[in-house]
Each structure stands twice: as structure tokens, then as C-alpha cells.
C-alpha positions as CSV (number, residue, x, y, z in Angstrom):
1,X,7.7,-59.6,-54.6
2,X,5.4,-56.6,-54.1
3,X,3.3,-55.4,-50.9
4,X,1.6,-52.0,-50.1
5,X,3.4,-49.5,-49.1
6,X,3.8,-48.3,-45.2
7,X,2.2,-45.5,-44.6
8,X,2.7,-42.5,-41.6
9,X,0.3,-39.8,-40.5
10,X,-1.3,-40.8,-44.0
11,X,2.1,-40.7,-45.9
12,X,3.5,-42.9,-47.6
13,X,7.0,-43.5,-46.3
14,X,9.6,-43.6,-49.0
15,X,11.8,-47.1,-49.2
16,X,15.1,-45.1,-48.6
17,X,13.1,-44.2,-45.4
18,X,13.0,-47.7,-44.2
19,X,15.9,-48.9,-42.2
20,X,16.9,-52.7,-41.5
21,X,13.8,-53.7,-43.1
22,X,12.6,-57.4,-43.0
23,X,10.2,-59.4,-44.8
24,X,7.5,-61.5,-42.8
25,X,5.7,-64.7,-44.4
26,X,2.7,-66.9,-42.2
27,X,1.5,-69.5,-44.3
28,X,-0.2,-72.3,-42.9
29,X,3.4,-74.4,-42.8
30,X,4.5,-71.7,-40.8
31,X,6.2,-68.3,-40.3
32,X,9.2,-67.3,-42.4
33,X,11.4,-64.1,-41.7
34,X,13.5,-63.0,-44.9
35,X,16.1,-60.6,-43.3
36,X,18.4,-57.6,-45.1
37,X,15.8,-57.2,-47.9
38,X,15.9,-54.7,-50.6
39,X,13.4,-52.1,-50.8
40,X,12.1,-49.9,-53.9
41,X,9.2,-47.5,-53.7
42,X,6.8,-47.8,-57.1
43,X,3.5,-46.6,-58.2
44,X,1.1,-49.3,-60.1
45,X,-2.6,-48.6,-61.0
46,X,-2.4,-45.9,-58.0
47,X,-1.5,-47.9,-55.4
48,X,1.8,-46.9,-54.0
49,X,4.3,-50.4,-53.3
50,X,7.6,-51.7,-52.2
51,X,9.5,-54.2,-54.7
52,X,10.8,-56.2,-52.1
53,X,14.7,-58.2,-53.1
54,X,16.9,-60.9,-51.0
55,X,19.2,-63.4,-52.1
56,X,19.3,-65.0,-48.6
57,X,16.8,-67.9,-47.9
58,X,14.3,-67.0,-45.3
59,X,14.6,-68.1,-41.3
60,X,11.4,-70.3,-40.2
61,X,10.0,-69.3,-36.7
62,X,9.3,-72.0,-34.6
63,X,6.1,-70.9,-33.0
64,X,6.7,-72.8,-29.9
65,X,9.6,-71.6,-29.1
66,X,9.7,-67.6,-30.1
67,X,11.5,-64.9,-29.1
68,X,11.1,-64.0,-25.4
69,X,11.0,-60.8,-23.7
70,X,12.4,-60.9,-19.7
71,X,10.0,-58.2,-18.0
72,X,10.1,-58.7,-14.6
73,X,7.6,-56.0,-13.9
74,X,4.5,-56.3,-11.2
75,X,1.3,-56.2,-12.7
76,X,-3.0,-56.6,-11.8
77,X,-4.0,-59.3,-13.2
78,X,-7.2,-60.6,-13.4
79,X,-7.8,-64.2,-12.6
80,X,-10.9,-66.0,-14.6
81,X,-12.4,-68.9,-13.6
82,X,-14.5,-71.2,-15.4
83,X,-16.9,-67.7,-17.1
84,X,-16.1,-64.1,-16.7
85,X,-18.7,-63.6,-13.7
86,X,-16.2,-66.2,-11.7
87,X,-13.3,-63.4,-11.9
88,X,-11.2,-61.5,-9.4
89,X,-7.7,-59.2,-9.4
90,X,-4.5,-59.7,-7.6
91,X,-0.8,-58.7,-7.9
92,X,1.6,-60.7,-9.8
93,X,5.1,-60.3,-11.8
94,X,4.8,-60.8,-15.6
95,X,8.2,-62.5,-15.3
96,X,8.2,-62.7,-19.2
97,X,6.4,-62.3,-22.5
98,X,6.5,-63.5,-26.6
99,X,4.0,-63.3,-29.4
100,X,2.6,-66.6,-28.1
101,X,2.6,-67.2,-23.9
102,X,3.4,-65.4,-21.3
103,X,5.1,-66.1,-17.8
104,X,3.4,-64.8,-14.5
105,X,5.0,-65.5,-11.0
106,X,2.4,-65.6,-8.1
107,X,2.9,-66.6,-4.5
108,X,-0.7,-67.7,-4.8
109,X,-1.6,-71.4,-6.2
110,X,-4.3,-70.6,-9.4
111,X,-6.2,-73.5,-10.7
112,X,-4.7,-74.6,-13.9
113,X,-8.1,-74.5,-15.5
114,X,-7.8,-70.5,-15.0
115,X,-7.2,-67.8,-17.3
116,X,-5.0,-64.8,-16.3
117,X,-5.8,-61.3,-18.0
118,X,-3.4,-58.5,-18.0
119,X,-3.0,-54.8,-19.8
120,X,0.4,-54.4,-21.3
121,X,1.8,-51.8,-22.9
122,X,3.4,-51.5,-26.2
123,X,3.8,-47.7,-27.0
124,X,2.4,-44.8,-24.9
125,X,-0.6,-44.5,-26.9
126,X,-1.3,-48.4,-26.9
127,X,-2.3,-51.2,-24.3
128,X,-2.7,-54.8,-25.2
129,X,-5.1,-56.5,-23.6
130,X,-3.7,-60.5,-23.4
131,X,-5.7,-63.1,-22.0
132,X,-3.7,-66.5,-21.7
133,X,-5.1,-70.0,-20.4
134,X,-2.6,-71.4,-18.0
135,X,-1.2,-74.7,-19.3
136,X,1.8,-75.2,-17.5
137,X,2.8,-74.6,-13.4
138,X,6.1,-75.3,-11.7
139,X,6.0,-75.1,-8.2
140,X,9.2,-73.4,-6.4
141,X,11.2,-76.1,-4.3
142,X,11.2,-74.1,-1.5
143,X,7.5,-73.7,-1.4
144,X,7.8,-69.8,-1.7
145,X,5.5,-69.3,-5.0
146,X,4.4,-70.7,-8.7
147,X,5.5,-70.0,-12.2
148,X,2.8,-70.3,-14.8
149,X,2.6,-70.3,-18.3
150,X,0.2,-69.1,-19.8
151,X,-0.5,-69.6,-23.6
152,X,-2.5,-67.3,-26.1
153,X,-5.3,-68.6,-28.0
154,X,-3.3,-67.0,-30.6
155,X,-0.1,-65.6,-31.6
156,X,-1.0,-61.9,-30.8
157,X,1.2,-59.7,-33.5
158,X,1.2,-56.7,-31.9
159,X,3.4,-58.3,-28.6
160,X,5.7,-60.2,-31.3
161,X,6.6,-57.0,-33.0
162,X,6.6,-55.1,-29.7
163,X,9.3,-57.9,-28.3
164,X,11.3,-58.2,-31.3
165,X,11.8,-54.7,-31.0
166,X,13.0,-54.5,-27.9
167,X,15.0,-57.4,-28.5
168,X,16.8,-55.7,-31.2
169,X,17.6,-52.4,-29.1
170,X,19.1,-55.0,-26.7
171,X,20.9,-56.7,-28.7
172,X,22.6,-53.4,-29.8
173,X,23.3,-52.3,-27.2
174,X,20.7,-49.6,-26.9
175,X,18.8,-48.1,-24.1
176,X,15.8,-49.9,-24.3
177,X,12.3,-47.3,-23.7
């Protein structure tokens, strides 16, 4: 298989650059990660690509039930109800977050018919802006606060790569950033 080339501050990075590299496939049957791929660097018609090689079959990603990042951080979130002129902000904990929902534990009761808005960030340049309609609220036995999840319209990329990420420096036992 070929794709286009990554590129960095308008370079394009060589293969032998790339480290642990993976292969990511979304078709509409569903999302398919080929891992321990081979990469070569080529030129064709003056497009610079990456011959792409794996004997291994690839893993499909259940969407509804993707990685998951435990945060655990307190955040401002802004509550919408039915329009965006039906909106106000209040403190909750992002208990948790994947490329498709997040968690969001309040002491507050939300109507379920409520969005929740928050800024994360991914990098120290960039903030995500997620926006997910709650569709699911468990109620704590002891009648101290609510968990809700909230789903996103759409898997948001940018959060998948950002958790798998840190799910990998985890995993090996780094420092995670």
C-alpha cells in the first residue's frame, strides 16, 4: 500500500525516521489498526510516499468500546440546554475520555437532554473543543453526585490519537506529559 508522506515544519520526514509506526484503516465496516508495519520512503510523479508492508492481519476497533484515558482532572464546563442561548458554566471532573464519549462527574443533577462542552488540551499549542450530548447518568448510592456520559456526535480523531498516545507512554512505563 502507498500513502503520502508525513511531513514536519514542511519536511518530509524520512521512513527510517518513523518509529513504531502503525497503519490506520475507517471504512464504513469499521476501523482497522495494522500494527508493526514496514515503512519505505519513495518519490512517484513528485509526490513524496511511504510503501507501507505487514504480514500480520489488522486489529478491528470496536467503536463503542475504545481506548479510554482516566483523567481525573477539574474542569469549566459549559452546560447547554435545549439551544446555545439556554447555557451556563460550572465546575466538574472529566473523570475520563476516548475518541468517542467522555465521563464528567458533577455533584449537580443535569438534565439528560443537556449537552456539556469542555476545552481540552492535546499539546501546548492545541485545545480541543468537545461537545458531547449526555446519554447515560448513574446516580451515586450514597446520593453524593452523578456520573455522565457523554457521547460525541463523532469520533473526534484528534482525542483518539491524543489518548492512544498517552496510553502507550503508560503502558511503557513512561512519564506521561
Amino acid at each position: 500500500m502507498y500513502v503520502s508522506a508525513v511531513k514536519n515544519a514542511g519536511k518530509t520526514v524520512p521512513a527510517s525516521k518513523l518509529k513504531n509506526a502503525a497503519l490506520i484503516y475507517k471504512s464504513g465496516a469499521g476501523m482497522y489498526v495494522f500494527k508493526n508495519v514496514a515503512l519505505r520512503s519513495i518519490s512517484f510523479n513528485g509526490q513524496n510516499l511511504y510503501v507501507v508492508q505487514t504480514d500480520q492481519e489488522a486489529e478491528k476497533v470496536v467503536l463503542r468500546n475504545p481506548s479510554r484515558l482516566y483523567v481525573g482532572a477539574h474542569v469549566s464546563a459549559r452546560i447547554i440546554i435545549d439551544n446555545e442561548e439556554s447555557a451556563y458554566y460550572m465546575n466538574y471532573i472529566l473523570k475520563d475520555i476516548s475518541m468517542t464519549d467522555m465521563g464528567i462527574l458533577s455533584s449537580k443533577k443535569i438534565d439528560q437532554d443537556s449537552k456539556i462542552e469542555i476545552s481540552f488540551r492535546v499539546n501546548e499549542n492545541d485545545i480541543e473543543r468537545l461537545v458531547g450530548k449526555i446519554t447515560r447518568v448513574n446516580e451515586f448510592k450514597n446520593a453524593t453526585g452523578f456520573l455522565y456520559g457523554c457521547d460525541f456526535e463523532k469520533p473526534n480523531d484528534t482525542i483518539g490519537k491524543f489518548v492512544a498516545r498517552k496510553l502507550q507512554q503508560i503502558n511503557n512505563g513512561n512519564e506521561v506529559d
